[in-house]
N, CA, C and O atoms as a GROMACS GRO file, in nm:
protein
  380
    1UNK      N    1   0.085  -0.118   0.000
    1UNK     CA    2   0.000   0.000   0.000
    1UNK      C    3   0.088   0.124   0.000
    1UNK      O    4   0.186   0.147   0.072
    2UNK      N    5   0.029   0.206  -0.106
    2UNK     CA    6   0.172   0.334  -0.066
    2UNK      C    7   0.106   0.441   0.024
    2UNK      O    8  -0.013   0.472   0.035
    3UNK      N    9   0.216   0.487   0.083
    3UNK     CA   10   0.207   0.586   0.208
    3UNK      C   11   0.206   0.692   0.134
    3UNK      O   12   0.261   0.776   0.205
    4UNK      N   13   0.183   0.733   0.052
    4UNK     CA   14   0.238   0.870  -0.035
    4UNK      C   15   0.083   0.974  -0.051
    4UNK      O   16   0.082   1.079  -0.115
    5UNK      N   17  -0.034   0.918   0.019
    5UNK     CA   18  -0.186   1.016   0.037
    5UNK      C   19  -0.145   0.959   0.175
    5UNK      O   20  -0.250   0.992   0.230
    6UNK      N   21  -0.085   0.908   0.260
    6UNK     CA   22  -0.142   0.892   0.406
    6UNK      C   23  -0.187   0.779   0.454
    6UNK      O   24  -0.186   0.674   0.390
    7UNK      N   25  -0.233   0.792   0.579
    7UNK     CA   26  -0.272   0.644   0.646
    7UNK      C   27  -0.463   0.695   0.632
    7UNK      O   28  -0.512   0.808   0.631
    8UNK      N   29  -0.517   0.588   0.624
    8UNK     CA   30  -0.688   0.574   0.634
    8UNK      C   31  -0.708   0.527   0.740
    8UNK      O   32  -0.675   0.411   0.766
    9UNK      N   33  -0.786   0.633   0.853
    9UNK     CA   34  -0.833   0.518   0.994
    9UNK      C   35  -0.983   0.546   0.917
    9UNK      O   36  -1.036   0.606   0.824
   10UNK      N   37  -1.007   0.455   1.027
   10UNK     CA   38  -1.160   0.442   1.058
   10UNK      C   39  -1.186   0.428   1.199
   10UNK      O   40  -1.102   0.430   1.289
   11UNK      N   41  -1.327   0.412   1.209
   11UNK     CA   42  -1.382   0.402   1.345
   11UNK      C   43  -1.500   0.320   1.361
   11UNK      O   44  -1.605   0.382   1.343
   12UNK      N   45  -1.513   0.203   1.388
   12UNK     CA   46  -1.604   0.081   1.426
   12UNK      C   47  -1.679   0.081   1.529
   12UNK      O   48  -1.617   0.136   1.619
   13UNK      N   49  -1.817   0.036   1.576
   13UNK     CA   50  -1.870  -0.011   1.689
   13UNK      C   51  -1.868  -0.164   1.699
   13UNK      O   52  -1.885  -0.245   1.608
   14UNK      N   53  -1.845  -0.187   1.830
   14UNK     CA   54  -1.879  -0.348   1.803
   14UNK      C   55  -2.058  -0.321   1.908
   14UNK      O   56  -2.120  -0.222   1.947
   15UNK      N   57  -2.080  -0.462   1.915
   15UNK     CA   58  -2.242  -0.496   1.943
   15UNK      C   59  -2.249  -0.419   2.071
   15UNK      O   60  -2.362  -0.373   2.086
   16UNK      N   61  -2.184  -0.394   2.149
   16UNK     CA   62  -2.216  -0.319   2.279
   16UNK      C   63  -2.203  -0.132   2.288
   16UNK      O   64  -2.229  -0.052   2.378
   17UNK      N   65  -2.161  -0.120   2.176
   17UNK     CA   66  -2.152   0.035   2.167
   17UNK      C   67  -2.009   0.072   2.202
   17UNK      O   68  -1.970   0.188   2.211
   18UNK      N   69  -1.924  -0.048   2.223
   18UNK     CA   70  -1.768   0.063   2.193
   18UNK      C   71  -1.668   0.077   2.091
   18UNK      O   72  -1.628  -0.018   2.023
   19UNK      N   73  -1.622   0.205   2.079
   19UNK     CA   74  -1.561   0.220   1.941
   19UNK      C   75  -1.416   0.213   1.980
   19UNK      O   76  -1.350   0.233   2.082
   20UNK      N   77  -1.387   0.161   1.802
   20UNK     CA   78  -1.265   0.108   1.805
   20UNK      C   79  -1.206   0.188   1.695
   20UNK      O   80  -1.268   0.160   1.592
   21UNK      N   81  -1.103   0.286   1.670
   21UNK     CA   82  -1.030   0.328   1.599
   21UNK      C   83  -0.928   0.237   1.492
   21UNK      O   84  -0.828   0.189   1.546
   22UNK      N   85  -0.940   0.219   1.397
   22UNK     CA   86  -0.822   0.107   1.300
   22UNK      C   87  -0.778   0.190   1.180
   22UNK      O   88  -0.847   0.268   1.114
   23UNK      N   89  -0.646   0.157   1.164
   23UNK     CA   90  -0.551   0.235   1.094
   23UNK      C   91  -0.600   0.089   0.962
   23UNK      O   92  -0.626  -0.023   1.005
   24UNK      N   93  -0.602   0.125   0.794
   24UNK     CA   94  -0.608   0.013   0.732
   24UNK      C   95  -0.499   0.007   0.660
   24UNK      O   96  -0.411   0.088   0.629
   25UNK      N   97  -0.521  -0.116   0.636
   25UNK     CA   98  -0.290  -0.118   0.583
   25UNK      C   99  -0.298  -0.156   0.489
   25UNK      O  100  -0.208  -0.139   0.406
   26UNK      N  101  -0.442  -0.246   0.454
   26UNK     CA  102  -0.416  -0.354   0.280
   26UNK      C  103  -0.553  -0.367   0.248
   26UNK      O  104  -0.638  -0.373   0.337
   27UNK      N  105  -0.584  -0.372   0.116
   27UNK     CA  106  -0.730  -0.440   0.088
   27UNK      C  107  -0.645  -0.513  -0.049
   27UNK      O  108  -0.555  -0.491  -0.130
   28UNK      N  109  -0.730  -0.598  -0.014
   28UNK     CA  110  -0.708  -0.739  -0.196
   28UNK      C  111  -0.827  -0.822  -0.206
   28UNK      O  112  -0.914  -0.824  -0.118
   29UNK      N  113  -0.830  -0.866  -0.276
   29UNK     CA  114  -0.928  -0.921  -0.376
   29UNK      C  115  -0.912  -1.044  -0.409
   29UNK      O  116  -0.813  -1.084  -0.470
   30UNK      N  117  -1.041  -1.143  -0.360
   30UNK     CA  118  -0.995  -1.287  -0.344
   30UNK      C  119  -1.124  -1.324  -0.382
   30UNK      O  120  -1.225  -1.274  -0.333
   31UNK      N  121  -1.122  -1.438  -0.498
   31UNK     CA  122  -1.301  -1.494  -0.605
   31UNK      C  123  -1.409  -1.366  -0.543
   31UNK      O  124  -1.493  -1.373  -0.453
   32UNK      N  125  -1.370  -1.256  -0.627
   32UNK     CA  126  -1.483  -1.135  -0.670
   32UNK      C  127  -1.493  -1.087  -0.517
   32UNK      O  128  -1.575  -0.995  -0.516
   33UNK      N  129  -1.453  -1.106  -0.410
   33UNK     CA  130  -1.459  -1.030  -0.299
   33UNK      C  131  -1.365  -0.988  -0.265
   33UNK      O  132  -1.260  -1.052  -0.261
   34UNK      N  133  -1.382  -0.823  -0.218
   34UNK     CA  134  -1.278  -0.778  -0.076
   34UNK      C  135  -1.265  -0.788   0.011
   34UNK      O  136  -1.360  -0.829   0.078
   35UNK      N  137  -1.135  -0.754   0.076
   35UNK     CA  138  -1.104  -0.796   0.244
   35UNK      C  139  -1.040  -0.674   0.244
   35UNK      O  140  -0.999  -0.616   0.144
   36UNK      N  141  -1.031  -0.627   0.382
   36UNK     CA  142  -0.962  -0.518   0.380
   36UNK      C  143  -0.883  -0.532   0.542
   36UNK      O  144  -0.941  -0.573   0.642
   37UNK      N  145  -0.800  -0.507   0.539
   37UNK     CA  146  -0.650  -0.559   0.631
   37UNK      C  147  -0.663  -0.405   0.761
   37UNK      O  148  -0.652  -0.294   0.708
   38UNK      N  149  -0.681  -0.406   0.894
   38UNK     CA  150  -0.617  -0.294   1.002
   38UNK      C  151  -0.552  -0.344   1.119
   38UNK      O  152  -0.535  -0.456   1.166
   39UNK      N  153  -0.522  -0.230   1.151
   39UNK     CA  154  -0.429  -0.263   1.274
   39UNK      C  155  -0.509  -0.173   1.382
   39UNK      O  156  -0.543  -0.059   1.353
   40UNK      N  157  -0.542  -0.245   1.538
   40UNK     CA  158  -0.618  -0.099   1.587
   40UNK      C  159  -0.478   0.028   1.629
   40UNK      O  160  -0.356   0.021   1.610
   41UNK      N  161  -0.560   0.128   1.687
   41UNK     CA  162  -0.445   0.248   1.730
   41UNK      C  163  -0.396   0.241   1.819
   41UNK      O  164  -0.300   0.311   1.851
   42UNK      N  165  -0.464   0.129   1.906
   42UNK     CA  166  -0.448   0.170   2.056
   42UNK      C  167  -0.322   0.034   2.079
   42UNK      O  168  -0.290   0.010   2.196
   43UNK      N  169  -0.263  -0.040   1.977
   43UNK     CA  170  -0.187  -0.123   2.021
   43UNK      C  171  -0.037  -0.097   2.089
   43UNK      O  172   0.028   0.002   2.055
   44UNK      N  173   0.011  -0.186   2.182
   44UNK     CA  174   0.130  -0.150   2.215
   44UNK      C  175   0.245  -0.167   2.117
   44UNK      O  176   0.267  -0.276   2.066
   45UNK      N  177   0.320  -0.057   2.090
   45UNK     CA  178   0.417  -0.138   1.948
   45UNK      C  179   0.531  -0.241   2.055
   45UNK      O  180   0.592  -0.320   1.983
   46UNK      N  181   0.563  -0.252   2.174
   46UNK     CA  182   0.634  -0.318   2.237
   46UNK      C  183   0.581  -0.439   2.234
   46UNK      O  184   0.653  -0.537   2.257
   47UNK      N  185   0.473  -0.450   2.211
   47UNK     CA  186   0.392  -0.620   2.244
   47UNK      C  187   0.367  -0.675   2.111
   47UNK      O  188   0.301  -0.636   2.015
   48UNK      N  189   0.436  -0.772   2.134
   48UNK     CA  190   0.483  -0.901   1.987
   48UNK      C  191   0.323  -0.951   1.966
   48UNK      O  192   0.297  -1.001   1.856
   49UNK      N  193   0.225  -0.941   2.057
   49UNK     CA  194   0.118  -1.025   2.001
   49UNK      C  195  -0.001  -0.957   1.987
   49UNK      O  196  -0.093  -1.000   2.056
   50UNK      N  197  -0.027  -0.848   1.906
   50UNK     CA  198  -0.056  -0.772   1.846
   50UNK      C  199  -0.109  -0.835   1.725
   50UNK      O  200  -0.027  -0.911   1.673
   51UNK      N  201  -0.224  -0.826   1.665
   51UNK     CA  202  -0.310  -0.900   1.552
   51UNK      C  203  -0.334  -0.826   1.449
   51UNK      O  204  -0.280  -0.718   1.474
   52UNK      N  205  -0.413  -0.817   1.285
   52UNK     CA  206  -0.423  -0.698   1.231
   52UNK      C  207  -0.597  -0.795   1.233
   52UNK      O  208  -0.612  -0.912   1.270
   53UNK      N  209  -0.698  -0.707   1.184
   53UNK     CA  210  -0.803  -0.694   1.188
   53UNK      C  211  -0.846  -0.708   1.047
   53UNK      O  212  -0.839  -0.608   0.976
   54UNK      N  213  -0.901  -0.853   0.984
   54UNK     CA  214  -0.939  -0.857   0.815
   54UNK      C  215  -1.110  -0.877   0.852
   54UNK      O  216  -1.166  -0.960   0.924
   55UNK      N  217  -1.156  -0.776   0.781
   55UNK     CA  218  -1.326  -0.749   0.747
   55UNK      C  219  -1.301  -0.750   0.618
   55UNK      O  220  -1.198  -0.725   0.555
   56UNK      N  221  -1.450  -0.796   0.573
   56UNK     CA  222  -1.488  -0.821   0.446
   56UNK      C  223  -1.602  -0.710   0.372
   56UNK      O  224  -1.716  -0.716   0.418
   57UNK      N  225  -1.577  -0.613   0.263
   57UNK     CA  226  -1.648  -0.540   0.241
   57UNK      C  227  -1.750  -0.601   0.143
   57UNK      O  228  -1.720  -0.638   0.030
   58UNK      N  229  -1.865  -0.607   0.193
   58UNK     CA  230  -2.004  -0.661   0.151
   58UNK      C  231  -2.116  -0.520   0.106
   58UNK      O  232  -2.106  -0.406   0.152
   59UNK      N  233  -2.221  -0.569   0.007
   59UNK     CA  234  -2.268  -0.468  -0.007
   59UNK      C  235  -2.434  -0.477   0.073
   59UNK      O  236  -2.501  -0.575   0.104
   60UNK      N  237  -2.453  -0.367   0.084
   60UNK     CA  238  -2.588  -0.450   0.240
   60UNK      C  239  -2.694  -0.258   0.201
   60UNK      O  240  -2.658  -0.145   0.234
   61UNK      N  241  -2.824  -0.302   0.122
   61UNK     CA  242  -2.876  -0.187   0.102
   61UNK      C  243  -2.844  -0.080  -0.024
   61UNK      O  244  -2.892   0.031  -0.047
   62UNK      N  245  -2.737  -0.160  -0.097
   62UNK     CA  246  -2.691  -0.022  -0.190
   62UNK      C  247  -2.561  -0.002  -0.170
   62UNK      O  248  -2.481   0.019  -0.261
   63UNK      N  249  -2.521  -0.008  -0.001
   63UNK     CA  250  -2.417   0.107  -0.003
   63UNK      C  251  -2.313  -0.019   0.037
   63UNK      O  252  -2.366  -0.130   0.048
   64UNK      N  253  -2.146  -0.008   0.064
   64UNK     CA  254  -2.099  -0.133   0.073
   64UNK      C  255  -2.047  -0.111   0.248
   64UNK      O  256  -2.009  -0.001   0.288
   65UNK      N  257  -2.051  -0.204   0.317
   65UNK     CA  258  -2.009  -0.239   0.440
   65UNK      C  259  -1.915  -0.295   0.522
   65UNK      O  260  -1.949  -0.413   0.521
   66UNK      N  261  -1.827  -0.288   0.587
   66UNK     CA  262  -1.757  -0.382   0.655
   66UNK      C  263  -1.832  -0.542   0.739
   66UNK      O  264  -1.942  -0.527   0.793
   67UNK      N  265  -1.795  -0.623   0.741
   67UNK     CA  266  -1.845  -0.688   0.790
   67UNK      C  267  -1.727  -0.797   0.814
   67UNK      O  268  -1.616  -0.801   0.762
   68UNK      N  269  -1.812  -0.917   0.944
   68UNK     CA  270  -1.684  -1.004   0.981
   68UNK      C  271  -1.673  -1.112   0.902
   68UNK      O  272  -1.725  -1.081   0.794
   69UNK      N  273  -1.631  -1.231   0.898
   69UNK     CA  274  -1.571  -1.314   0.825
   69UNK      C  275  -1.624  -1.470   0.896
   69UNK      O  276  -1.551  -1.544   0.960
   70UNK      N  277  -1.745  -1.489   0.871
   70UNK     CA  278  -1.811  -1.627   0.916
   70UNK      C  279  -1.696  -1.722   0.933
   70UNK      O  280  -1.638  -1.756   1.036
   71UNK      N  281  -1.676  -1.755   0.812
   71UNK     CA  282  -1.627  -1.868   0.776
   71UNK      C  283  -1.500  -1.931   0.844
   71UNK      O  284  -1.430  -1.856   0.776
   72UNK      N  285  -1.430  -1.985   0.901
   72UNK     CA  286  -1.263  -2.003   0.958
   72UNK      C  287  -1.222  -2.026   0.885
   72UNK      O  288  -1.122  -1.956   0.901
   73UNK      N  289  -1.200  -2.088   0.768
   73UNK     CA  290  -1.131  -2.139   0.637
   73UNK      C  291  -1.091  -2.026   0.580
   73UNK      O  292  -0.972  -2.004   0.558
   74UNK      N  293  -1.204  -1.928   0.546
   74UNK     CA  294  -1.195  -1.846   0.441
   74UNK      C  295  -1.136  -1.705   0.542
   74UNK      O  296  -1.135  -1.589   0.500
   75UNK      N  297  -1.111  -1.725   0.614
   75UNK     CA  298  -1.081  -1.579   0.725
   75UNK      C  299  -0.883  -1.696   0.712
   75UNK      O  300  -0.785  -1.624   0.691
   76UNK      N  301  -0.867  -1.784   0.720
   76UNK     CA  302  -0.756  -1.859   0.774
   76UNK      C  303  -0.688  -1.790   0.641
   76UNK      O  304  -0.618  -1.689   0.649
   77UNK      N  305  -0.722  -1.868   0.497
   77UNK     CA  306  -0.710  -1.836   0.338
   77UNK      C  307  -0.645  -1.694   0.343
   77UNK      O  308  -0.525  -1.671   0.326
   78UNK      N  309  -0.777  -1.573   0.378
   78UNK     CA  310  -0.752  -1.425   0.347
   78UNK      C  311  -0.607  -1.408   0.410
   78UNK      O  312  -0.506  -1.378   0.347
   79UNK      N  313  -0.620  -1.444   0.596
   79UNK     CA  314  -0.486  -1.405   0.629
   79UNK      C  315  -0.355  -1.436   0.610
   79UNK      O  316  -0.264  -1.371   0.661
   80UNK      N  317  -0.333  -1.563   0.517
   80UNK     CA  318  -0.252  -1.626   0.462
   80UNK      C  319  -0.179  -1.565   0.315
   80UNK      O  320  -0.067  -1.583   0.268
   81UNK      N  321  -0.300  -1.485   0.267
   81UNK     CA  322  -0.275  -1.412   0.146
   81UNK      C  323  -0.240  -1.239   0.208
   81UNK      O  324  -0.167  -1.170   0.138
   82UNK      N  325  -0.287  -1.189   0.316
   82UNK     CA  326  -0.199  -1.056   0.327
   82UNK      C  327  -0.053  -1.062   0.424
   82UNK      O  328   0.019  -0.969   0.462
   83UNK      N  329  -0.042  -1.204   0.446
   83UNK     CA  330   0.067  -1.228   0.533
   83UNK      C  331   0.169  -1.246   0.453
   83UNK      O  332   0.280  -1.210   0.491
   84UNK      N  333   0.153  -1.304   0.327
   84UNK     CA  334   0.230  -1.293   0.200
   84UNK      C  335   0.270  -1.182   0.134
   84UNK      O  336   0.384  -1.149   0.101
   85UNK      N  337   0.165  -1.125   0.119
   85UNK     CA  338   0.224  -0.951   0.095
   85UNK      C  339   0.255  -0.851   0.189
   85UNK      O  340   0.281  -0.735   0.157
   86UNK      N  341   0.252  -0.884   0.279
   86UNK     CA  342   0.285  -0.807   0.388
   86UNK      C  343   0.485  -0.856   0.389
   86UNK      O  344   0.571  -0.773   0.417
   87UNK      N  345   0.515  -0.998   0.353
   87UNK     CA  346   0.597  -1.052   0.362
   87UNK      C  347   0.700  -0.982   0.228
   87UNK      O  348   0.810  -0.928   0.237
   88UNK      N  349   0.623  -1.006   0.120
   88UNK     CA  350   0.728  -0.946  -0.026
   88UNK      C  351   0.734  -0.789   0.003
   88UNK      O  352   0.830  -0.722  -0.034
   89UNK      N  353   0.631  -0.737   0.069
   89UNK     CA  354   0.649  -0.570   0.101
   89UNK      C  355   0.755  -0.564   0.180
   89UNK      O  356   0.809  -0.453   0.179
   90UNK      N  357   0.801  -0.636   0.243
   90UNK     CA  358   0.905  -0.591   0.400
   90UNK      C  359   1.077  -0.644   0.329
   90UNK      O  360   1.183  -0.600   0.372
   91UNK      N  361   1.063  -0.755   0.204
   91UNK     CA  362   1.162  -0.807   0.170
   91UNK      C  363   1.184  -0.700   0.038
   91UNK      O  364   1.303  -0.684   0.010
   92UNK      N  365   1.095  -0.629  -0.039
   92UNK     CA  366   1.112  -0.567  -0.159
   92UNK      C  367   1.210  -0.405  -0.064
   92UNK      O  368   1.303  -0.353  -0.124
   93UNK      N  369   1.171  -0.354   0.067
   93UNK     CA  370   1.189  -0.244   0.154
   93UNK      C  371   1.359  -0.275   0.133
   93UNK      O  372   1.444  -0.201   0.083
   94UNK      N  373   1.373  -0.406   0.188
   94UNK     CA  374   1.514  -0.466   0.219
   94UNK      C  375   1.609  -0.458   0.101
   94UNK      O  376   1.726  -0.493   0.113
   95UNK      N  377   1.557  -0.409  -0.019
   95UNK     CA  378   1.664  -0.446  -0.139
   95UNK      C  379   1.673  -0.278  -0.162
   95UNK      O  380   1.746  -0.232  -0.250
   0.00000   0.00000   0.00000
């Protein structure tokens, strides 16, 4: 993703009404759907176990939505495919 317009947050509710701020780092495209890749804000950068956050943009009414990822296979798949590019991005930095 290039840094060259900036970082995109957003801001989420989950089911109880609290919001969550996420910086987004990647979206790709996997059989005709998107996923879109964040990290929240509030993480410690000292703490190794730190997760990134893949929602699936669905269209719901017209307009298109974030939404979560039923499936374990297909959530396992997605993160397997931005862990890969997340991987050639950090090795392409290195050359």
């Amino acid at each position: 993703m290039s840094e060259e317009f900036g970082n995109d947050f957003i801001t989420i509710s989950d089911d109880e009404g609290n919001d969550f701020v996420l910086e987004h780092i990647d979206t790709l495209e996997f059989e005709d759907t998107f996923y879109m890749a964040f990290l929240p804000t509030d993480i410690d950068e000292d703490d190794d176990e730190f997760g990134i956050l893949i929602l699936q943009v669905a269209e719901e009414d017209g307009e298109e939505v974030l939404t979560t990822i039923e499936d374990e296979r297909v959530l396992e798949n997605i993160y397997n495919l931005f862990m890969e590019r997340f991987l050639e991005e950090g090795e392409e930095e290195e050359d």
